[in-house]
N, C-alpha and C positions, 0 to 999 in steps of 0.2 A: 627599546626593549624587545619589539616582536626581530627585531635581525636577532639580537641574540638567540633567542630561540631556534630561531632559522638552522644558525649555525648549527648550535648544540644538535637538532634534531638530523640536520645535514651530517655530522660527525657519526652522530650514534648509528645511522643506517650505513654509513661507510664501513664502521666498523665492523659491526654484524654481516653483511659481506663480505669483508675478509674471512671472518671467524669461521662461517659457513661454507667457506669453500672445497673443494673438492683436493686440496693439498695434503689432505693427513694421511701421511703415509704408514702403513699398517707392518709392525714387524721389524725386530733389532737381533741385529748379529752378536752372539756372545763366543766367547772358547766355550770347548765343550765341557769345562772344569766349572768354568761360571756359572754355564748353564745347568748341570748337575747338583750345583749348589743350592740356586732359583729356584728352580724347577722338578728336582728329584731326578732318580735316575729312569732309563728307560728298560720300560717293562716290556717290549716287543719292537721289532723296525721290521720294514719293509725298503726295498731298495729297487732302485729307479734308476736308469740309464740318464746321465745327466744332458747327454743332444738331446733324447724324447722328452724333458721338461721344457728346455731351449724352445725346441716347437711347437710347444704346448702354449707356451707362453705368447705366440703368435696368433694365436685362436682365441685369446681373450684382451681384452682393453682393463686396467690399472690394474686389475685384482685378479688373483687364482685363490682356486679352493682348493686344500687338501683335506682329508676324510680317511680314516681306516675304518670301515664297516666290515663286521666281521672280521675280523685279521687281512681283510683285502682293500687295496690302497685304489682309491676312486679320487678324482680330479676333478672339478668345476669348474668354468666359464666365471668370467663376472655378474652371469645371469641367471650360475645354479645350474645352466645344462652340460650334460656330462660331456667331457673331452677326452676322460680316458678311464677304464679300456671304455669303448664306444659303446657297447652292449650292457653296461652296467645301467640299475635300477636304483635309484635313492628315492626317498621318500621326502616330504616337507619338512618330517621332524629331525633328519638326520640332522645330525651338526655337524657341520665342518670349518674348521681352520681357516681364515681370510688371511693373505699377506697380501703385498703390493706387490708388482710384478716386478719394477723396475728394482724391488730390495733381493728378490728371488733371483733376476738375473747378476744382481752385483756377489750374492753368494756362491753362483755357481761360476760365472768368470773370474772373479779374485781368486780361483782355488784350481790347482789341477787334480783332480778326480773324477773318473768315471760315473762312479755310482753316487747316488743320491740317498742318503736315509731320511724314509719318514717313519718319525718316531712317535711310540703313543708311550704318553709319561703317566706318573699319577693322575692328574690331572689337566694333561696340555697335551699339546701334540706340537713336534718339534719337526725339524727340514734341516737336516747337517748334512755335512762334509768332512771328513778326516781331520778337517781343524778348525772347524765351524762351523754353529747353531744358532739357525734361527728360528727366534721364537716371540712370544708377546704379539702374537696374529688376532683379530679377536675372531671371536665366534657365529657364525652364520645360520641358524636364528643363535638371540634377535639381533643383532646386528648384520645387516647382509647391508651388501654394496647396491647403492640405487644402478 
């Protein structure tokens, strides 16, 4: 009787390992029609050189942050510290957009486009391309990347 247990209690800590892992990737690519659908339309963008995202993206480990504070597009670290522009100020309580890097980089290499838009929607804030948005990032508070 106590092996079975063994097992069971063996499996269930397996499992909850897996579950807890650091694999959730943050952030889905839709057309921008989908997306307007979802998500409403956008109420203001900001646009972004898409090589300065490229090596932004090298300044941080699994996660970036996007933010429009005040009509001005601020970028985050994995750790919350600013990457761009470098002299920007945020606060704790700003919120900003979490995606995963490697979903950020597969949108802007699948695409040829220069510029980058970050979009601030009703309620969401989107990262497209001429034929592509993504969105579904969560929010940093409270969810922020360990």
């Amino acid at each position: 009787m106590s092996k079975i247990y063994h097992i069971i209690f063996i499996s269930i800590l397996f499992l909850l390992f897996f579950a807890c892992g650091s694999t959730t990737q943050m952030g889905k690519i839709y057309t921008p029609e989908e997306a307007n659908k979802l998500f409403g339309n956008v109420i203001y963008s900001v646009d972004i050189n898409s090589n300065v995202i490229l090596e932004l993206l090298k300044k941080t480990e699994n996660s970036i942050m996007f933010g429009l504070i005040n009509r001005k597009l601020i970028i985050l670290d994995n750790h919350r510290n600013v990457i761009y522009p470098e002299k920007a100020e945020v606060k704790d309580t700003d919120v900003f957009t979490v995606y995963s890097t490697d979903i950020v980089s597969e949108l802007i290499l699948n695409k040829e486009s220069e510029n980058i838009s970050v979009e601030q929607r009703r309620e969401v804030l989107s990262v497209s391309t001429q034929s592509s948005t993504l969105e579904a990032g969560s929010k940093c508070p409270p969810y922020c990347p360990d």
